[in-house]
C-alpha positions in Angstrom: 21.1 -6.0 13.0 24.6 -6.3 12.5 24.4 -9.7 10.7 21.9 -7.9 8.0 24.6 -5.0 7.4 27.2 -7.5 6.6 25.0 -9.2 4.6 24.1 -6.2 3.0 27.5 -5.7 2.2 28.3 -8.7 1.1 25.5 -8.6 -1.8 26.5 -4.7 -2.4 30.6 -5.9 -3.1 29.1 -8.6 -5.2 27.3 -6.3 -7.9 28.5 -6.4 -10.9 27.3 -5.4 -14.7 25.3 -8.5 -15.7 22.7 -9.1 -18.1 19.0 -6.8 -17.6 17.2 -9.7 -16.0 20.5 -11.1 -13.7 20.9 -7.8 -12.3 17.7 -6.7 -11.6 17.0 -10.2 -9.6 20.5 -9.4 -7.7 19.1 -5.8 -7.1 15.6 -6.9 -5.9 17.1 -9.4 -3.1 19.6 -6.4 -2.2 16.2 -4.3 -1.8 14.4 -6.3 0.4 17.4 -6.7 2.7 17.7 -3.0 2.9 14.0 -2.9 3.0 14.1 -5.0 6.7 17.2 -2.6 7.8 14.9 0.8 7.3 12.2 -1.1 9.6 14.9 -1.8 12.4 16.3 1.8 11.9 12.8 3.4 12.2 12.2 1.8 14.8 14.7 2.7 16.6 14.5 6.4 15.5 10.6 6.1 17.0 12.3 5.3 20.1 15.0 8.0 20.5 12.8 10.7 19.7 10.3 9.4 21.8 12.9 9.3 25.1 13.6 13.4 24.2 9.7 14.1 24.3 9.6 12.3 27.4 12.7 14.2 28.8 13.7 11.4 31.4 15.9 8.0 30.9 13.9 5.1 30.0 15.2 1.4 28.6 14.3 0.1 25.7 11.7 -2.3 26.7 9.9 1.2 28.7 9.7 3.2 25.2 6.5 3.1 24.0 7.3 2.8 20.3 4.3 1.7 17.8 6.0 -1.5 18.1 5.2 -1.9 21.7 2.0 -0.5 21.5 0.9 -3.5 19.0 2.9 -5.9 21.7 0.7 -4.3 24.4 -2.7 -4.2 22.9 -1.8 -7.9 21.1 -1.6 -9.0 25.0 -4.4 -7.4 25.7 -6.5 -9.2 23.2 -5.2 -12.5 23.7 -5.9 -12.2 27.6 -9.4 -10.8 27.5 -10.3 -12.3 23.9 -10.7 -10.4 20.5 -9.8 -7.0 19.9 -12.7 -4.6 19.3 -12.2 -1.0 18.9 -13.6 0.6 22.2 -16.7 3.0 21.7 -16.1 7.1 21.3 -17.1 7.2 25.4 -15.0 4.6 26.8 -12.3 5.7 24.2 -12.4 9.7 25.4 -12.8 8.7 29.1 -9.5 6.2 28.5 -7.6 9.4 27.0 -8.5 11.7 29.5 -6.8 9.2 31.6 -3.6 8.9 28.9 -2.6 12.1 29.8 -1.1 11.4 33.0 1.1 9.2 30.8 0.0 5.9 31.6 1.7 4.1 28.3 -0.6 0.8 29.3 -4.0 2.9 28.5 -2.3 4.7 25.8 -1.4 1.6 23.6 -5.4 0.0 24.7 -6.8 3.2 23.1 -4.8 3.7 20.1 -3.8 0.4 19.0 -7.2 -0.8 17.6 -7.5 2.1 15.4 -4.3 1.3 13.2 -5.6 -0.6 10.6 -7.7 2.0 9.7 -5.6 4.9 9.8 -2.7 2.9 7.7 -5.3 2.6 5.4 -6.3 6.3 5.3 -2.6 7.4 5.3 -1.9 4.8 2.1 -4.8 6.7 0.6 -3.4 9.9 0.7 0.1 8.8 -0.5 -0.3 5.9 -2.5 3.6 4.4 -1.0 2.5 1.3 1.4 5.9 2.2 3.0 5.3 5.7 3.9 1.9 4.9 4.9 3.5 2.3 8.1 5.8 5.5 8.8 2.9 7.8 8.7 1.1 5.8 11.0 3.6 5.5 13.5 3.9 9.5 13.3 0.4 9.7 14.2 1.0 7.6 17.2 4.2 9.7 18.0 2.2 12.9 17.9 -0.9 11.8 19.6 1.4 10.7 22.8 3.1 14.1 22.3 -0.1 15.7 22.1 -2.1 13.5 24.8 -2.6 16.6 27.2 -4.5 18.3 24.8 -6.9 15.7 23.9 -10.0 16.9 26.0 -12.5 15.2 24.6 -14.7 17.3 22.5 -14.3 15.3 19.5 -14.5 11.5 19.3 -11.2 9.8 19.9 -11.3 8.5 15.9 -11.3 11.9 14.9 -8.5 13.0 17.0 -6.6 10.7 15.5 -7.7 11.5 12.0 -6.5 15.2 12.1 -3.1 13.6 13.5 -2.8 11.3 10.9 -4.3 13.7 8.0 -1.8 16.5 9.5 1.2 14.3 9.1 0.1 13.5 5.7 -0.2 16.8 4.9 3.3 18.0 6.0 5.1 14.8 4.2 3.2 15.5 1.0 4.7 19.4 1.9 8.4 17.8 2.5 8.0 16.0 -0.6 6.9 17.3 -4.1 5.1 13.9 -5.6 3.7 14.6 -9.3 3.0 12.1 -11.1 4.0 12.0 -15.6 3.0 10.1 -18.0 5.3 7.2 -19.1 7.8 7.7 -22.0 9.0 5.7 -24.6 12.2 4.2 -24.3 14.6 3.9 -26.9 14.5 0.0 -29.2 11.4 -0.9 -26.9 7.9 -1.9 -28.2 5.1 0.4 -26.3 1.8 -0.6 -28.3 0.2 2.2 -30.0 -2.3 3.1 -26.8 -1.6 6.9 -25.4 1.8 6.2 -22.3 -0.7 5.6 -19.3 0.3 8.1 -15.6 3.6 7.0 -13.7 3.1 7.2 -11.0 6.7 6.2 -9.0 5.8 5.8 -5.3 3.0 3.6 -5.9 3.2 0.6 -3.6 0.7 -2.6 -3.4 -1.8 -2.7 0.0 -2.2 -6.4 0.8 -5.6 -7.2 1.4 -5.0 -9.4 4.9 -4.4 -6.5 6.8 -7.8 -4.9 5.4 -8.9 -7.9 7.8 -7.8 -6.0 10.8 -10.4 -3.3 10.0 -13.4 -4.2 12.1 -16.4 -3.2 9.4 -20.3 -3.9 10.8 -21.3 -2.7 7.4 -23.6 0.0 8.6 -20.7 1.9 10.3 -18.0 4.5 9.0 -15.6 1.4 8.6 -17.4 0.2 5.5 -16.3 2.6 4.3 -12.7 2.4 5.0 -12.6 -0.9 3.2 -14.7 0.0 0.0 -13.4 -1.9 -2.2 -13.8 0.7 -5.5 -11.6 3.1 -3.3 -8.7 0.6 -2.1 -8.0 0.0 -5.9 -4.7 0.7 -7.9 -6.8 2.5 -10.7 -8.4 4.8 -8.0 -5.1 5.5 -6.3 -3.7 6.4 -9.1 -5.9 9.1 -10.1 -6.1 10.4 -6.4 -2.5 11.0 -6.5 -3.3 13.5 -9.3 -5.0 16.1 -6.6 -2.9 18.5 -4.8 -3.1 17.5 -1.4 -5.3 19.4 0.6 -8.6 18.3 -2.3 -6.8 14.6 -1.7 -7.9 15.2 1.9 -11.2 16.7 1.6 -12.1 13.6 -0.7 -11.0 11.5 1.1 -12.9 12.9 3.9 -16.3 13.7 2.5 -16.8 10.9 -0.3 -15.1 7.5 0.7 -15.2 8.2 4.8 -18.5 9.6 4.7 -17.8 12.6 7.2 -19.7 16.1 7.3 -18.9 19.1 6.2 -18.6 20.5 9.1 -16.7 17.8 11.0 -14.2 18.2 7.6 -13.7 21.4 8.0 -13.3 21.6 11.6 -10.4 18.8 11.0 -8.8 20.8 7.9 -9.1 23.8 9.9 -11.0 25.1 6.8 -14.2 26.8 6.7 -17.4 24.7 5.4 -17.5 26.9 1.9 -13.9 25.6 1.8 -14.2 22.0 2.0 -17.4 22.2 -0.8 -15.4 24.4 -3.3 -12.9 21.7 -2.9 -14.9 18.6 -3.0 -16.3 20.4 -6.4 -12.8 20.7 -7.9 -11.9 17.4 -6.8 -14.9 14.9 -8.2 -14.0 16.3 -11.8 -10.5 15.5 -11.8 -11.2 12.2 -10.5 -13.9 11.0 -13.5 -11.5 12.2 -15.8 -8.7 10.4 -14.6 -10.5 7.3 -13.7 -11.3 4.5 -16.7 -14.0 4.9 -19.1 -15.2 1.6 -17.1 -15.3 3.2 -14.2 -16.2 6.8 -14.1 -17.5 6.9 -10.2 -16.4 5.3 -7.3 -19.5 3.9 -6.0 -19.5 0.3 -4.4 -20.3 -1.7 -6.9 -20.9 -5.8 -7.1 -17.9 -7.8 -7.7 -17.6 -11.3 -9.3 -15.3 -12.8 -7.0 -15.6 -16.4 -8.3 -14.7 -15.7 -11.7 -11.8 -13.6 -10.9 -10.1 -16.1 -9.0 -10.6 -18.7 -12.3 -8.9 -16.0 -14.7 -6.6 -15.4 -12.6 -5.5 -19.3 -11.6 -5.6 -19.8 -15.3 -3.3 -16.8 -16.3 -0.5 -18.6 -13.3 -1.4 -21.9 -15.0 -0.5 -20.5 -18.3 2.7 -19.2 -17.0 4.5 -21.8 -15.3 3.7 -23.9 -18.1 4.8 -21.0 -20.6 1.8 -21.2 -22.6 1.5 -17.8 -24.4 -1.7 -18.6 -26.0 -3.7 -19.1 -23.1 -2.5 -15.4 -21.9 -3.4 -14.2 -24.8 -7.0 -15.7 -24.2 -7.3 -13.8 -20.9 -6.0 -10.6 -22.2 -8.3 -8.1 -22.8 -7.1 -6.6 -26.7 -6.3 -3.0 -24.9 -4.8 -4.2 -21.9 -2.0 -2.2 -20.2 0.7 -3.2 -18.4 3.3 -1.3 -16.0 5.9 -1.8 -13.5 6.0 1.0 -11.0 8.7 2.5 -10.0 10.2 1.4 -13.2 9.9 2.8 -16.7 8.6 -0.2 -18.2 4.6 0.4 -20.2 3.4 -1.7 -22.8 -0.5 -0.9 -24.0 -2.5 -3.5 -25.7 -2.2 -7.1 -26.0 0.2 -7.6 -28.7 3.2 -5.3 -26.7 2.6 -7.3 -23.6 3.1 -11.0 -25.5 6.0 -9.4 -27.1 7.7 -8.5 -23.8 7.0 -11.0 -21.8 7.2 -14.4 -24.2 11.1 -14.5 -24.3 11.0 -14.7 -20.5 9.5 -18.2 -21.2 11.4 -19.3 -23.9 13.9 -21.6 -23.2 15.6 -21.0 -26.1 15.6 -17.3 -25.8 18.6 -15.1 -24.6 16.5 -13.7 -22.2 14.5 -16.7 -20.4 14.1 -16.4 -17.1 13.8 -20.0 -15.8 10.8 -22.1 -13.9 7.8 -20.3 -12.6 5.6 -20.8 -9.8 3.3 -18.8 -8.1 1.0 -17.8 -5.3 -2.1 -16.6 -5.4 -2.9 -13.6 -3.3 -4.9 -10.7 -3.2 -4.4 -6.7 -3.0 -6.3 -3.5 -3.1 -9.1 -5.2 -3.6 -8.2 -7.0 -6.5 -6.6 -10.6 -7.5 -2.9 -10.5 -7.4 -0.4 -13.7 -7.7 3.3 -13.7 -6.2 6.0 -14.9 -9.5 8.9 -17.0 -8.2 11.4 -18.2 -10.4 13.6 -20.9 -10.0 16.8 -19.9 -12.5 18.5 -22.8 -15.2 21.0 -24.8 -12.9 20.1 -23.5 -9.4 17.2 -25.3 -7.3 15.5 -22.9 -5.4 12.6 -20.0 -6.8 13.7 -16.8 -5.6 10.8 -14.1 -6.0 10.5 -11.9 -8.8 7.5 -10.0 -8.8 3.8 -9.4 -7.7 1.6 -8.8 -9.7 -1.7 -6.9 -9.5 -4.9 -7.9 -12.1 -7.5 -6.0 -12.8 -10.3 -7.5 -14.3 -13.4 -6.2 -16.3 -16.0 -8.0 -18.7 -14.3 -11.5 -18.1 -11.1 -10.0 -19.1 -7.5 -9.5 -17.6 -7.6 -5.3 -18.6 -4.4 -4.5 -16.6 -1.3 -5.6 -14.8 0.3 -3.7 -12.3 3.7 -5.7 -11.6 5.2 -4.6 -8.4 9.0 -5.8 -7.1 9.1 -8.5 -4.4 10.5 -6.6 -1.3 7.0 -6.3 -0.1 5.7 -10.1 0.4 6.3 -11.1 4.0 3.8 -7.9 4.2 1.1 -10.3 2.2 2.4 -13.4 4.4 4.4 -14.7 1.4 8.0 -15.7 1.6 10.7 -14.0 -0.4 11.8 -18.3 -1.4 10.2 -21.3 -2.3 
């Protein structure tokens, strides 16, 4: 840990103004270092508070920090083969037994239920970030809470009200609303209306969606649907206030009662449905004409991947005319959590192209990229490799969204995230 503080700052003293493009690469390798120092530091903050529940001195390899629970379960699995989640029986019985404290059983219960709640938790803030910390809240509070659990409700939805709970009081601790992007002085919009900003918004990489077992008749088909792991619905969920964000959540992608929603809200059943009613409007209007329901629906797979390796084709051989091909003529593009919105195709060639222009002031260098996928949906990994240096750093990750065989928006995310999608940060 200490060598990434003095490497963070080394790269902090070395800032300096620099041309838009030079700085923001400098900044983005800066962010990702600081990104793997708040992982070490949460970490170790799960720990400490995790000793003070406990009340009694214990070493660092005794904490049972989410870390170690994936360490213990990961054993488990490789010892007795593949991980399945237990069943609601075996899963109650094995908490009942938790609350003697036995950190083994704990971690066997828990642990196979992580993938899903990370993906409920990213659901209900949009940040893939806060959605890891909110996870490992969960488990903090369910070992804090273990005596309590006595089995009345399934072990899943136990851990459901945790996580939902810890949602709710972040979402509380931290006023999220999200605007509508502005126009920025001497810059080139498009004349489409400035689509929501929303800041917070964070990529989900699809690999981990892997981890959710799905048997395709069970609630975790659910979990993965594919129309509600999507930037476009994301985004317009953010525009509930959170307790509807819950109950939708709940009711229309999970699948749960009523009943069983209210009982985990601790609302009553007239409650949840007044909600539910509120919500559903909201969310047609904010979603696209294209998609005005969130329904499973059948995806085209194949031809995604073509646009998609034709659009990376286009840009490492800096052919603007072939991304003009695949862009839809009202696609929109944005760059959360910066200001950055350009609507309609003739505003995205006009930003991007002197990025590929050798002879332009603001060429970037060599592309390359990887092909990827998140929330659902194609995505690619940009590298660029600078004039006179012989390594491509990364640069960005973008997003696609594609409807009636055309590229209709581009989400471009900063790099800090791609070890998450199992991409390095160099090439």
């Amino acid at each position: 840990m200490r060598e990434l503080i003095a490497e963070v700052q080394r790269r902090v003293q070395l800032l300096v103004p620099q041309p838009p493009e030079v700085f923001y690469s400098e900044v983005t390798t800066l962010s990702s270092s600081i990104g793997r120092l708040r992982r070490i530091a949460r970490s170790a903050r799960d720990a400490d508070r995790i000793a003070v529940v406990e009340r009694r001195p214990r070493t660092a390899v005794e904490i049972v920090t989410p870390e170690s629970v994936t360490k213990s379960a990961t054993k488990s699995a490789t010892e007795s083969g593949p991980r399945v989640r237990p069943d609601e029986e075996q899963a109650a019985a094995a908490l009942s037994a938790v609350r003697s404290g036995n950190d083994s059983m704990f971690a066997h219960v828990v642990e196979p239920y992580r993938p899903e709640l990370q993906v409920h938790c990213y659901r209900m803030v949009g940040s893939y970030d806060d959605a890891e910390d909110l996870v490992q809240e969960t488990f903090l509070r369910a070992w804090r809470k273990r005596d309590g659990f006595e089995g009345r409700s399934t072990a899943r939805a136990w851990l459901y009200r945790i996580a939902t709970n810890a949602c709710l009081d972040f979402l509380r601790r931290h006023t999220r609303r999200p605007r509508h992007y502005e126009a920025l002085p001497g810059m080139e919009h498009g004349s489409g209306e400035p689509p929501a900003r929303v800041t917070w918004l964070q990529p989900y990489p699809d690999r981990l969606l892997d981890g959710v077992v799905s048997d395709e008749i069970g609630p975790d088909a659910a979990v993965v649907s594919k129309e509600t792991i999507e930037l476009v619905f994301l985004t317009a969920i953010q525009h509930l206030p959170p307790r509807q964000r819950a109950v939708l959540i709940l009711r229309d992608v999970l699948g749960w009662p009523a009943t069983e929603t209210a009982e985990l809200l601790e609302l009553s059943v007239p409650a949840v449905n007044s909600a539910l009613q509120r919500a559903r409007p909201t969310m047609r209007k904010r979603l696209p004409e294209r998609r005005t329901d969130w329904a499973a629906s059948e995806t085209l797979s194949r031809e995604e991947r073509a646009i998609v390796h034709r659009y990376m084709a286009a840009a490492e051989q800096a052919d603007i005319s072939v991304m003009a091909e695949l862009l839809s003529e009202d696609a929109r593009l944005t760059m959360p959590p910066n200001p950055l919105w350009f609507v309609g195709r003739d505003a995205i060639l006009s930003f991007v192209a002197p990025a590929f222009d050798s002879g332009s002031p603001q060429y970037l260098g060599r592309w390359r990229h990887l092909p990827t996928r998140a929330n659902g949906q194609p995505a690619m990994a940009g590298y660029v490799q600078r004039p006179g240096t012989t390594v491509y750093r990364a640069q960005n990750l973008d997003v696609i969204r594609i409807a009636d065989g055309k590229i209709v928006e581009i989400t471009t995310f900063e790099p800090h995230l791609l070890p998450a999608f199992g991409l390095p940060l160099t090439l």
